[in-house]
N, C-alpha and C positions, 0 to 999 in steps of 0.2 A: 413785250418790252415797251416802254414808256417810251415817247419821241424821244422826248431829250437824251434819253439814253441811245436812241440811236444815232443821232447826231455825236453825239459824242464821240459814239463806235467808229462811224464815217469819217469824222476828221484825224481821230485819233489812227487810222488805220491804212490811210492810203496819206503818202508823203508831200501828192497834191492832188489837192480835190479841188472841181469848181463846180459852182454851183449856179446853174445858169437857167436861161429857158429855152426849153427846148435839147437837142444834142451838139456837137462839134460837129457835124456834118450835114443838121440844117439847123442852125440855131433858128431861135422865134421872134429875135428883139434885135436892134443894132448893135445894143449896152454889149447882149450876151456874144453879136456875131464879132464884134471888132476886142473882145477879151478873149476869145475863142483863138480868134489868129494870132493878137499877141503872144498866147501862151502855146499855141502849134508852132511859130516861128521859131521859140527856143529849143525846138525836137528834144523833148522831154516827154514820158511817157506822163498821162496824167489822168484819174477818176475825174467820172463826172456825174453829177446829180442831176434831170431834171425835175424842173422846179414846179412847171406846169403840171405831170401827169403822177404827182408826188404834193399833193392837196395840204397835206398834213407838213411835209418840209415845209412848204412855202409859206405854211403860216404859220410856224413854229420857229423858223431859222434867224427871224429878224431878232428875236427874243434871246435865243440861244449867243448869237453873235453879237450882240448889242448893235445893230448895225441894220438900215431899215431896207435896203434896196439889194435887189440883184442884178447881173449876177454878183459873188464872192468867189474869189480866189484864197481856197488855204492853203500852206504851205508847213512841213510839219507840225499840225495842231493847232498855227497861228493863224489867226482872219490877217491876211496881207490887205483885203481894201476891194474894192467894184471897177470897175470901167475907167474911169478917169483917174486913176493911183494905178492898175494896171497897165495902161495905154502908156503915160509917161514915163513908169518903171522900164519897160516896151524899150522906149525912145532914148532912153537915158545907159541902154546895156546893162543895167540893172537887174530887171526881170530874168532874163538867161542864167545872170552868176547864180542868181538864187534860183531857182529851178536846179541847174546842173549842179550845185550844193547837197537840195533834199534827194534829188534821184536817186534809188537804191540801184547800187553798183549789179552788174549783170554781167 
């Protein structure tokens, strides 16, 4: 399968994905550790890519996404934005509604 088509697969497949460096349980970056939390504090179940041990994402995804930094937060299918659009989303009660929006019901 062609990268793109897997990126594709990955966003199109999980209702939030991020895409970071490193895991949610030891992110590798600040960027990745403080969108990490943001998006753990809305208790939302959430996919996660890393970006580091995933050579081929990482250099693929800026293309894919039009969008040149990690980490990215998608949210069904959509690039919602990196660090600094999460954090304020975050701050704003924003991020929560939408997160608790895309979550598939359980």
């Amino acid at each position: 399968m062609e990268i793109m088509d897997v990126l594709k697969e990955q966003v199109e497949s999980n209702p939030i994905l991020l895409y970071m460096k490193g895991s949610p349980n030891q992110p590798m970056c600040g960027f990745s550790a403080r969108t990490v939390q943001a998006v753990m504090e809305c208790g939302q179940k959430f996919a996660y890519v890393d970006v580091l041990s995933n050579p081929e994402v990482r250099a693929n995804l800026p293309v894919f996404a039009n969008w040149p930094t990690f980490p990215q937060l998608w949210v069904n299918g959509e690039l919602v934005g990196g660090c600094d659009i999460i954090t304020e989303m975050h701050e704003k009660g924003e991020l929560k509604t939408l997160l608790e929006e895309a979550a598939p019901a359980e």
